[in-house]
Biopython code that builds the backbone (N, CA, C, O; Angstrom):
import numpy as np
from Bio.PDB.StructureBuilder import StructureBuilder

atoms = [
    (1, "UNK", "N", (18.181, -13.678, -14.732)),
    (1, "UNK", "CA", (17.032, -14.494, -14.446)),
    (1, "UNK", "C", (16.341, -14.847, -15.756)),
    (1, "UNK", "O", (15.958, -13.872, -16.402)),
    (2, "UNK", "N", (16.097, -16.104, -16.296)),
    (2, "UNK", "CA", (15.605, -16.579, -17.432)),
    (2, "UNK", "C", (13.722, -16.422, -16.946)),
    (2, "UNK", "O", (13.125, -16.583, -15.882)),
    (3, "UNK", "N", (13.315, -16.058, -18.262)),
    (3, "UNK", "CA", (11.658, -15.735, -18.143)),
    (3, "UNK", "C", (10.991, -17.204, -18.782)),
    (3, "UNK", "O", (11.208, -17.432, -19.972)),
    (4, "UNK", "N", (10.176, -18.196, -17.974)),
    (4, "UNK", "CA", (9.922, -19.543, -18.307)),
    (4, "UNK", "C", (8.684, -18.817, -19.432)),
    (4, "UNK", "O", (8.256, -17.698, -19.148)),
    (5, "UNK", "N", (8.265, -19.400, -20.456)),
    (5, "UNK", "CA", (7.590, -18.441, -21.616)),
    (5, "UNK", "C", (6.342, -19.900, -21.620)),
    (5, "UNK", "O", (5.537, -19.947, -22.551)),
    (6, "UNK", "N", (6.315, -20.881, -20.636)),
    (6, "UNK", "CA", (5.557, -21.766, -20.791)),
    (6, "UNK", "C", (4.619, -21.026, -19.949)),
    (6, "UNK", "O", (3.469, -21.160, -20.369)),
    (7, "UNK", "N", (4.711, -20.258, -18.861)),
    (7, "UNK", "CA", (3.422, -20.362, -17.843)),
    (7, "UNK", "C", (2.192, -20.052, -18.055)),
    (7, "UNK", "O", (1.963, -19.551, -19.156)),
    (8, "UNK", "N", (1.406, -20.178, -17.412)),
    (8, "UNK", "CA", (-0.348, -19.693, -17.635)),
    (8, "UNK", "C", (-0.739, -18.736, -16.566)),
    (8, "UNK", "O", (-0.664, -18.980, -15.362)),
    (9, "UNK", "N", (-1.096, -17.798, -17.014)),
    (9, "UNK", "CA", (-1.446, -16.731, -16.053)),
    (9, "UNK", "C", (-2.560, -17.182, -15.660)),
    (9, "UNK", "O", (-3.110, -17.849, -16.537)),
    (10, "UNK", "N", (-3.354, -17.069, -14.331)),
    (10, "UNK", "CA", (-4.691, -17.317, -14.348)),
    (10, "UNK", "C", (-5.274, -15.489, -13.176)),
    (10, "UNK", "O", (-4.692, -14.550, -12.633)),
    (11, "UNK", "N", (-6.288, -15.830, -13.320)),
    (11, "UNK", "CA", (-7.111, -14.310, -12.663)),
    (11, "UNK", "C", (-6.750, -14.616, -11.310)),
    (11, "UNK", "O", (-6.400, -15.747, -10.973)),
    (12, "UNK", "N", (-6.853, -13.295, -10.243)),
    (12, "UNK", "CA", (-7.044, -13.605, -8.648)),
    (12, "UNK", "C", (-8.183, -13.458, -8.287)),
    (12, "UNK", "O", (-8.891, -12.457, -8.394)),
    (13, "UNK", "N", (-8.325, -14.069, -8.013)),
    (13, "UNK", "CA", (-10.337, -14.567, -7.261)),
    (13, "UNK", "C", (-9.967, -14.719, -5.767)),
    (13, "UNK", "O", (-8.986, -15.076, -5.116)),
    (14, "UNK", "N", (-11.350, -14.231, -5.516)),
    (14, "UNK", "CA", (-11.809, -14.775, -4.037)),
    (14, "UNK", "C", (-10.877, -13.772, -2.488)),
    (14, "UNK", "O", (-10.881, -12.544, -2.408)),
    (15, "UNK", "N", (-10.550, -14.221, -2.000)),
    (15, "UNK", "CA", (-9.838, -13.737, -0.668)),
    (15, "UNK", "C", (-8.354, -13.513, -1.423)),
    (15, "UNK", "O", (-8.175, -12.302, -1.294)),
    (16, "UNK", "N", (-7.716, -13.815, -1.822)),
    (16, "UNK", "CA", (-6.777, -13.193, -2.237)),
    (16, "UNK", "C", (-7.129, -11.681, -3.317)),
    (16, "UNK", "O", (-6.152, -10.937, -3.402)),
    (17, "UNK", "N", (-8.096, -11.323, -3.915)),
    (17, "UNK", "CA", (-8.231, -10.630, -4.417)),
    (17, "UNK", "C", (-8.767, -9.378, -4.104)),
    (17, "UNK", "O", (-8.799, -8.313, -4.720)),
    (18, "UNK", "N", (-9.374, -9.904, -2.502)),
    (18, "UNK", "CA", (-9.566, -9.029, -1.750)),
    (18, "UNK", "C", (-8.548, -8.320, -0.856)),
    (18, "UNK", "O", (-8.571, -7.109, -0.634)),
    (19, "UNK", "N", (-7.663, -9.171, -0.368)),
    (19, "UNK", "CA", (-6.664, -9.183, 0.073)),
    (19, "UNK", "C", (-5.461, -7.965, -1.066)),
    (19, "UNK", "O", (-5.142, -6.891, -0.554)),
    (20, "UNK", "N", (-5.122, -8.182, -1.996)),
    (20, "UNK", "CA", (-4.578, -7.364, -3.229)),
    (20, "UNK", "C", (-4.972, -6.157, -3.349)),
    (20, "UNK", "O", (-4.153, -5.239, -3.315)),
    (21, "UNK", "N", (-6.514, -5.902, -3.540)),
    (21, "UNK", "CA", (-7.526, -5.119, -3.591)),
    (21, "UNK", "C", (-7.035, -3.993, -2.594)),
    (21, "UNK", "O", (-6.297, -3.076, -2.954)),
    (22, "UNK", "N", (-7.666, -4.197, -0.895)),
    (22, "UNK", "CA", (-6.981, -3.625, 0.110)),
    (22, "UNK", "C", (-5.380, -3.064, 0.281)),
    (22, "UNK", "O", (-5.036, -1.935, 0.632)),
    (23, "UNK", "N", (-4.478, -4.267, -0.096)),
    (23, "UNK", "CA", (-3.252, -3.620, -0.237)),
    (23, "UNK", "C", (-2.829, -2.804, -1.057)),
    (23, "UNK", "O", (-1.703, -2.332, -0.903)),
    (24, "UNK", "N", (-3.739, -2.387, -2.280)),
    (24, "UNK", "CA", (-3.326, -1.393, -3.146)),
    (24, "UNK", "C", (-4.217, -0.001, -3.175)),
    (24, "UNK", "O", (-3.907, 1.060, -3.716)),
    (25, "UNK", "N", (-5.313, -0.295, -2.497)),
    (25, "UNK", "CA", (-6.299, 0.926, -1.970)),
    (25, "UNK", "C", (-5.583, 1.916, -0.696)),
    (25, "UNK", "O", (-5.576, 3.146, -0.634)),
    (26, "UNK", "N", (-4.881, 0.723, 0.466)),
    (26, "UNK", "CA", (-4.513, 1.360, 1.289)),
    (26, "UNK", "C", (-3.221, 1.925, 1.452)),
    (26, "UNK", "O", (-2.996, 2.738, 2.349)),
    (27, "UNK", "N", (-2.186, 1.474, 0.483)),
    (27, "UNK", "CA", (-0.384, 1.683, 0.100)),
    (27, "UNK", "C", (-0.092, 0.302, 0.860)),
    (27, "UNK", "O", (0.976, -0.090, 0.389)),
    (28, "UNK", "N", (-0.471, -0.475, 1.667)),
    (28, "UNK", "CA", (0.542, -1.333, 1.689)),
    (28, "UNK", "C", (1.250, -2.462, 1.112)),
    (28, "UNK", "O", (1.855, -2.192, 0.074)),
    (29, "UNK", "N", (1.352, -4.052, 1.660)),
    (29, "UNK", "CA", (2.261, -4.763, 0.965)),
    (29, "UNK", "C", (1.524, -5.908, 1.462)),
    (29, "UNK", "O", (1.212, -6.127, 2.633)),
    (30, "UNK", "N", (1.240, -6.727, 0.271)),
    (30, "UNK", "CA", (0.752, -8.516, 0.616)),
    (30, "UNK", "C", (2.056, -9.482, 0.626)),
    (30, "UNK", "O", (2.742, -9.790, -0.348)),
    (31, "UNK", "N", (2.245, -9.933, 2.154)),
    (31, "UNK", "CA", (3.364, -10.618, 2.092)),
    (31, "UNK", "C", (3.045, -11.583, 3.488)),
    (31, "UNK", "O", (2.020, -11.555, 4.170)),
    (32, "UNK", "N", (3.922, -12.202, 3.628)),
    (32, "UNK", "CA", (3.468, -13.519, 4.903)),
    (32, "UNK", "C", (4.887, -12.812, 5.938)),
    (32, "UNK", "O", (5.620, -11.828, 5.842)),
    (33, "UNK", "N", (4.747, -13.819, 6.790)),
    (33, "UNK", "CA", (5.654, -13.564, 8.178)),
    (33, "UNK", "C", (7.057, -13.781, 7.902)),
    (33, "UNK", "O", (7.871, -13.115, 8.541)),
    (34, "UNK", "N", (7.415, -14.529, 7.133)),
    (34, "UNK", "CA", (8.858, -14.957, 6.743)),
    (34, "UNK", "C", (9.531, -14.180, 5.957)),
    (34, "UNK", "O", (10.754, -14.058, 6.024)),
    (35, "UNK", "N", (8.772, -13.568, 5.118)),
    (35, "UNK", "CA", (9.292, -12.410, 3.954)),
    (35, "UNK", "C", (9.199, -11.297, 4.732)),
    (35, "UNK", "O", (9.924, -10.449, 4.210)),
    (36, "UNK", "N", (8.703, -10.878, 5.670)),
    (36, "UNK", "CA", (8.635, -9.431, 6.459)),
    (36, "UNK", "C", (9.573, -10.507, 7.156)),
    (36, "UNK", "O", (10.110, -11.085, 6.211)),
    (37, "UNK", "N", (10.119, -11.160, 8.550)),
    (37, "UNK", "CA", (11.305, -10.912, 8.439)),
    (37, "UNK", "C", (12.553, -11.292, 8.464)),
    (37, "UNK", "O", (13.338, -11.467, 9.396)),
    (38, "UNK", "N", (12.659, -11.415, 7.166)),
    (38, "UNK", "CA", (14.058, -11.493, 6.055)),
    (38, "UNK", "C", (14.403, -9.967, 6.196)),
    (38, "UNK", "O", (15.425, -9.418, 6.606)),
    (39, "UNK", "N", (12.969, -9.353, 5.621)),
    (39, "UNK", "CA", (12.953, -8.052, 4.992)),
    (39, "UNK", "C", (13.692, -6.930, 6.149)),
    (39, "UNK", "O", (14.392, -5.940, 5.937)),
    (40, "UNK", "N", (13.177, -7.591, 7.537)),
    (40, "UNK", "CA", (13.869, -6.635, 8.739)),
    (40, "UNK", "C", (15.081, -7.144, 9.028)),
    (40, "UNK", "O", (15.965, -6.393, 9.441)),
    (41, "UNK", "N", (15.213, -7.957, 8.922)),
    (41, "UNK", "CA", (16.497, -8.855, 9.268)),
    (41, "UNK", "C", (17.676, -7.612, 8.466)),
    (41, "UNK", "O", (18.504, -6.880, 9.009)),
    (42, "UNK", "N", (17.261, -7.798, 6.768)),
    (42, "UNK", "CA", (18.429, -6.837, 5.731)),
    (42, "UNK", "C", (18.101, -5.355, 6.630)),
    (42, "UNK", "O", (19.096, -4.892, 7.188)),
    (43, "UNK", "N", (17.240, -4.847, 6.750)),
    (43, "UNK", "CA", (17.082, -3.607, 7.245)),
    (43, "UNK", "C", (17.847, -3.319, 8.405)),
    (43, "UNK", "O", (18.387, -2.221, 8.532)),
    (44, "UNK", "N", (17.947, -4.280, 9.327)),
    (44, "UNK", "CA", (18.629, -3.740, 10.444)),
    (44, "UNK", "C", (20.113, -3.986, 10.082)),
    (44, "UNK", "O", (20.949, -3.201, 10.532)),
    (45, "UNK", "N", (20.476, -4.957, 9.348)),
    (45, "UNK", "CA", (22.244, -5.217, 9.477)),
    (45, "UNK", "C", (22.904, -3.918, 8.455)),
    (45, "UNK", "O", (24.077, -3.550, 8.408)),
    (46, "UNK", "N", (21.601, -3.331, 7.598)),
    (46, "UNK", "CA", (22.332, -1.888, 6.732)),
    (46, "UNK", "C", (22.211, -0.792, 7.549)),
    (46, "UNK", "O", (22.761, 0.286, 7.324)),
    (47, "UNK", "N", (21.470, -1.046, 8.539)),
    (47, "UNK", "CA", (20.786, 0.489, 9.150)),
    (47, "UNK", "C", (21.389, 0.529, 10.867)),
    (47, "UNK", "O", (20.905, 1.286, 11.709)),
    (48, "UNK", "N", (22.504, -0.428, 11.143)),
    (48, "UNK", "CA", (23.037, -0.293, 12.502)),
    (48, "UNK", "C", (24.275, 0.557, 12.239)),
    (48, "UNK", "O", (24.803, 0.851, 11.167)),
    (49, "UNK", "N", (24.470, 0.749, 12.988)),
    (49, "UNK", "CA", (25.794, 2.300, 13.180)),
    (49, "UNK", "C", (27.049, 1.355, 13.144)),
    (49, "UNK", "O", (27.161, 0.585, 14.097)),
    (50, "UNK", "N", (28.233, 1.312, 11.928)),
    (50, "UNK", "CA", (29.197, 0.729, 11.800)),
    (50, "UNK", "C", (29.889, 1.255, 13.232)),
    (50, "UNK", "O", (29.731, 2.277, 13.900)),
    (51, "UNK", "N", (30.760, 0.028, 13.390)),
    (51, "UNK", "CA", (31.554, 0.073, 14.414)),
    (51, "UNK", "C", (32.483, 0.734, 14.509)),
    (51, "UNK", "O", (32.471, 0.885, 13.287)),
    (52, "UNK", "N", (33.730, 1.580, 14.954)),
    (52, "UNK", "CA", (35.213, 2.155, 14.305)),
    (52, "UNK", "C", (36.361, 1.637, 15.293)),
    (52, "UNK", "O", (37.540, 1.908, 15.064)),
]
sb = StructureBuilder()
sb.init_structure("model")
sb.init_model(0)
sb.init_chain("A")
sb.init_seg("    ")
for serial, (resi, resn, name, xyz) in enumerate(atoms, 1):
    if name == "N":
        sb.init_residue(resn, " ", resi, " ")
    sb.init_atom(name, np.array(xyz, "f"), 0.0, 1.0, " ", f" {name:<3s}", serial, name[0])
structure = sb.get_structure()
């Protein structure tokens, strides 16, 4: 994966920062509906009982 060395970082403000804030106070994870599930999708096709 190439690192683009142009970007601009900027601060998290506002509801997302609250949002961040919470997810790292409480252990969990800031993510939307599509990335949770992908995320179950891989989980279940490694975690079902191979066939014989």
């Amino acid at each position: 994966m190439k690192f683009v060395t142009n970007t601009e970082t900027k601060p998290v403000v506002g509801k997302q920062a609250q949002r961040l804030h919470d997810a790292i106070t409480t252990g969990t994870s800031v993510s939307n509906e599509k990335a949770q599930a992908t995320a179950q999708r891989i989980f279940d096709r490694h975690t079902k009982p191979k066939q014989v």
